[in-house]
N, C-alpha and C positions, 0 to 999 in steps of 0.2 A: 541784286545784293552785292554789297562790297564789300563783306567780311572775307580775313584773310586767316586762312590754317594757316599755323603752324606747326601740325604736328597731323601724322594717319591718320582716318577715320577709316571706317569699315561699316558697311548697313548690309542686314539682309532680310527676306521673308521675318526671321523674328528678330536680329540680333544689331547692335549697333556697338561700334568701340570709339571711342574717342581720347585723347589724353585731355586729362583732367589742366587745370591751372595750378600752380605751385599752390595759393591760398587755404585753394580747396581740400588740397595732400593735408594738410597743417589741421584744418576742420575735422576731414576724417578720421584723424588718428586721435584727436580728443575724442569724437563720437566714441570711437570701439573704445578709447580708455572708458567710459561712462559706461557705455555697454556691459565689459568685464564688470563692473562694480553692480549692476543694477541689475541684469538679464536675469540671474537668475532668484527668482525671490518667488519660487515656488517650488516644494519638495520636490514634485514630478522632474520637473526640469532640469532639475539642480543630480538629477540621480538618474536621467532618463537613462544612462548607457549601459546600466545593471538589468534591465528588463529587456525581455524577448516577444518578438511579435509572436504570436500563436496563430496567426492568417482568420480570413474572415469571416471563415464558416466557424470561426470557434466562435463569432460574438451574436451566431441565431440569425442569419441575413437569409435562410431558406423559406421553403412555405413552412408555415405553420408553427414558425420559430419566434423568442423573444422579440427579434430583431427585422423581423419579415420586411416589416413598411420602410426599415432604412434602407434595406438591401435592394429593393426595389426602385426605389427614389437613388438609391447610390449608381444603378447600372443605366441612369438614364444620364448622369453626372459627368463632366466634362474630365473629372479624375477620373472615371472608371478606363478610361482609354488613353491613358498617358504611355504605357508599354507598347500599345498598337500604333502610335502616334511616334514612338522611336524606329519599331518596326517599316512603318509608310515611309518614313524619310530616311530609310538606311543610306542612304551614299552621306547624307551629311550631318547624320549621327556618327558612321565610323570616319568621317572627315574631324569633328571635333575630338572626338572619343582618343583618334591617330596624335591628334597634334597636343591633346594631352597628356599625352605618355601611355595611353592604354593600347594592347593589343587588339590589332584591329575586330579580334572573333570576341574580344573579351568585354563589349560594352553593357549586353544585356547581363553579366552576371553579376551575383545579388549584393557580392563584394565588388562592384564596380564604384567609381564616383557617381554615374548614371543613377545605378538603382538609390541614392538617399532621397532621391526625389519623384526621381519615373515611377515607383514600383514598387509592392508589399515583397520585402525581403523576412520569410520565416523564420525564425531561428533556426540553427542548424541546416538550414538550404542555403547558408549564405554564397557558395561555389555553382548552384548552381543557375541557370536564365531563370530571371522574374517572368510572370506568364500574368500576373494579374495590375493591376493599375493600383494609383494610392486610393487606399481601400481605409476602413475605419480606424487602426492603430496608426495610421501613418499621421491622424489629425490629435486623437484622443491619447495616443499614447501605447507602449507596446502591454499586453496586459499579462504574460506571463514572464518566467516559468510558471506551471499552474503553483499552488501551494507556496508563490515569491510574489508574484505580481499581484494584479488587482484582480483578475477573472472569477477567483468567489470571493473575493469578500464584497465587491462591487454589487452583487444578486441578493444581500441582506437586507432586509427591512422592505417594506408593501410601498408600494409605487405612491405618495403623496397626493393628494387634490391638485395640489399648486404644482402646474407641472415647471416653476422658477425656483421651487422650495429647495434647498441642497440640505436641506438636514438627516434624511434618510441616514440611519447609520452606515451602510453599505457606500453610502457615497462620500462619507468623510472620511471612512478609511482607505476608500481606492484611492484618493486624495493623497497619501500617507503613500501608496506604493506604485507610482507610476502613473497615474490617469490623469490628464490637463484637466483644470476645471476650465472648460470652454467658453462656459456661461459668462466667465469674469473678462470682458474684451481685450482688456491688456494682454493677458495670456493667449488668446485667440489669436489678436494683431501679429506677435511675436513669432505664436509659432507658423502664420499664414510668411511670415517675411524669410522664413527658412527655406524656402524655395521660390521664392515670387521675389526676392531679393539677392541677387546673386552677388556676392564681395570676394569670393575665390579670385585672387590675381590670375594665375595660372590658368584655370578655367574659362575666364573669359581672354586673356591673351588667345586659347584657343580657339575664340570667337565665337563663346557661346553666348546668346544673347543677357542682357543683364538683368531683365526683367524692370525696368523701369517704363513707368507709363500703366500698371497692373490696378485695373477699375477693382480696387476691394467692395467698395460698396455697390457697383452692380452686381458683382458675386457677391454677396450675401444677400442681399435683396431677389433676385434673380435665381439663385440657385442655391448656395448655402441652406437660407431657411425653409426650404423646401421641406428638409428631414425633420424639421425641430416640431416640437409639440406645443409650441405656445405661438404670440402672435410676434412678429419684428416690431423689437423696440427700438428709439430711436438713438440710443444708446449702441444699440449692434450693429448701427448703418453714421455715427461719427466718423468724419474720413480723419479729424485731427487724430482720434486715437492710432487708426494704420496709418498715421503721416508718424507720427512719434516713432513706432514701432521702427519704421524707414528710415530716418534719421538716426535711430541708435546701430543701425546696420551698414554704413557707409561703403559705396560702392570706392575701390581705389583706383588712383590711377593707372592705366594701363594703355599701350598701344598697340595694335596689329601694322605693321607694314607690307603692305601689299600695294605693286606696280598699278598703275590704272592709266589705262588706253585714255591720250588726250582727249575725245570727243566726247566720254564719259566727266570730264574734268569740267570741259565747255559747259556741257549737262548742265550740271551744277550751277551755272549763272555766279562763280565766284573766282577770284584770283588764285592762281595756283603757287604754294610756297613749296606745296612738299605732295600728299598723293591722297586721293580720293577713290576708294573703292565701292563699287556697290554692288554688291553678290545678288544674283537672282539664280534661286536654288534649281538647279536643272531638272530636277526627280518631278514632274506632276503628278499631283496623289490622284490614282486610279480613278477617284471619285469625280471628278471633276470635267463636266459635260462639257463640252465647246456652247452647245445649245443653252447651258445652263443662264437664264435670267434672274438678276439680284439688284435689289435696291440702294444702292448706298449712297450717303451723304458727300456734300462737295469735299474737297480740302480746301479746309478753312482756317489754318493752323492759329490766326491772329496775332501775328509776330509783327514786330515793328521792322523797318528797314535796317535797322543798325542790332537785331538783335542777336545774340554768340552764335556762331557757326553748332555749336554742340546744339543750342537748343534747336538751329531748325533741322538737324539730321534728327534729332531723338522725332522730332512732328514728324518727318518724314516716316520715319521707322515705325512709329505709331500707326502713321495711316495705312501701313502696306501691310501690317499686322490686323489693322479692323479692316481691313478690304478682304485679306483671306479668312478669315471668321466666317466673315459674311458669304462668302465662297463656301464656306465649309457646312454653315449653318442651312445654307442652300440648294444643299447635295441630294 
């Protein structure tokens, strides 16, 4: 390849940084204007910061509770272990955590930037370590104070036939006080892109990955509809609807600069203007047998010769992200 940087890149197990092209800055910042005007056109949303998570045992996830079969299908769930998953990679969780501005003991607390995404922060625990993973209010919405939020008035009215019918009363008025209606994809997309879509400048200058490349419809297909009561429509597996959702969330430009050993450079098979890093996380997650056997697909990225350096670092980045999955899914 003869694409030439001009500007740092950075890749690692998840994360990749690139600067963006002037064009693309000019794109973005329409997108968020459009965003501001559009995002919010749903009550919940529009008012989510008034309401308090109540944690998960309040929404019946035990035995013999409303909630049983989510709760169960939830701790099998790739969210249920996003806190243990900060935990396993502590050197470069408090490596970002550090270069964000946070103190270094302070990432797992529930007012960290960490926990809006890792972790069910309860109201009034906001000081202290999250302990559980994103759990049901983290998707659905926070559902109290009890007697503000949604958590009774959400339990009025008898469970429908139709389990797609929203007209329960209980369910048009949690509607009114916090609860996403999830069913409705747009809403779904948007709030999936709150974390699977990372545009924090600062955030990712700290090299936190951006989240682009995020299979929404093998997650829903795969895993999402797992908990749901009706069948996947084909509606809930559109990838144009989370392609929108992306798009109105633009990643900005940013660059990390970091020194990179020439032979790393050569690596790369490209001309050198400025510096190429490529981080391989030094922590092995415990899990992870020498012996361990996995099947994975070639890298096959399908790039043309002459295609943007950005795009074949994001392939790269992509693949060493589905190689340790498969690694993980392998354990």
């Amino acid at each position: 390849m003869t694409n030439q940087i001009s500007a740092s890149a950075r890749t690692g197990l998840g994360g990749l940084t690139v600067a963006r092209q002037p064009w693309i800055c000019r794109t973005a910042l329409l997108l968020l204007f459009l965003l501001m005007a559009v995002s919010f056109d749903s009550p919940a949303l529009a008012q989510r910061g008034k309401y308090k998570t109540l944690g998960y045992r309040s929404c019946g996830t035990e035995q013999g509770a409303c909630h049983q079969s989510d709760g169960v299908w939830w701790k099998g769930d790739p969210h249920f272990g996003t806190v243990q998953s900060l935990k396993r990679k502590k050197q470069r969780s408090v490596r970002i955590a550090t270069a964000y501005g946070l103190a270094p003991g302070s990432y797992l607390k529930g007012n960290s930037k960490c926990a809006e995404c890792h972790g069910e922060v309860v109201g009034g625990r906001e000081g202290k370590n999250i302990n559980t993973g994103v759990s049901c209010e983290n998707c659905h919405g926070p559902a109290g104070p009890k007697g503000v939020g949604y958590y009774e008035v959400h339990q009025e009215g008898s469970v429908p036939k139709d389990p797609l019918s929203t007209a329960r009363p209980g369910y048009q008025k949690a509607l009114q006080v916090g609860m996403l209606q999830l069913r409705d994809t747009g809403i779904r997309a948007k709030t999936c892109v709150q974390c699977h879509q990372i545009n924090d400048k600062k955030l990712l200058e700290a090299d936190h990955p951006t989240g682009e490349g995020f299979d929404y419809v093998r997650a829903i297909r795969n895993q999402i509809s797992k908990h749901w009561d009706y069948a996947v429509r084909p509606v809930d597996v559109d990838a144009g609807i989370f392609a929108s959702a992306v798009a109105a969330r633009p990643i900005p430009s940013f660059t990390v600069k970091v020194a990179a050993p020439a032979q790393v450079v050569a690596a790369a098979g490209v001309a050198r203007t400025d510096t190429v890093f490529i981080y391989v996380d030094p922590e092995v997650p415990p899990w992870l047998n020498p012996g361990t056997n996995i099947s994975i697909s070639p890298f096959a990225p399908g790039l043309s010769n002459d295609a943007p350096v950005d795009s074949i670092l994001i392939a790269v980045k992509n693949y060493i992200e589905y190689v340790h999955e498969q690694l993980r899914r392998g354990k």
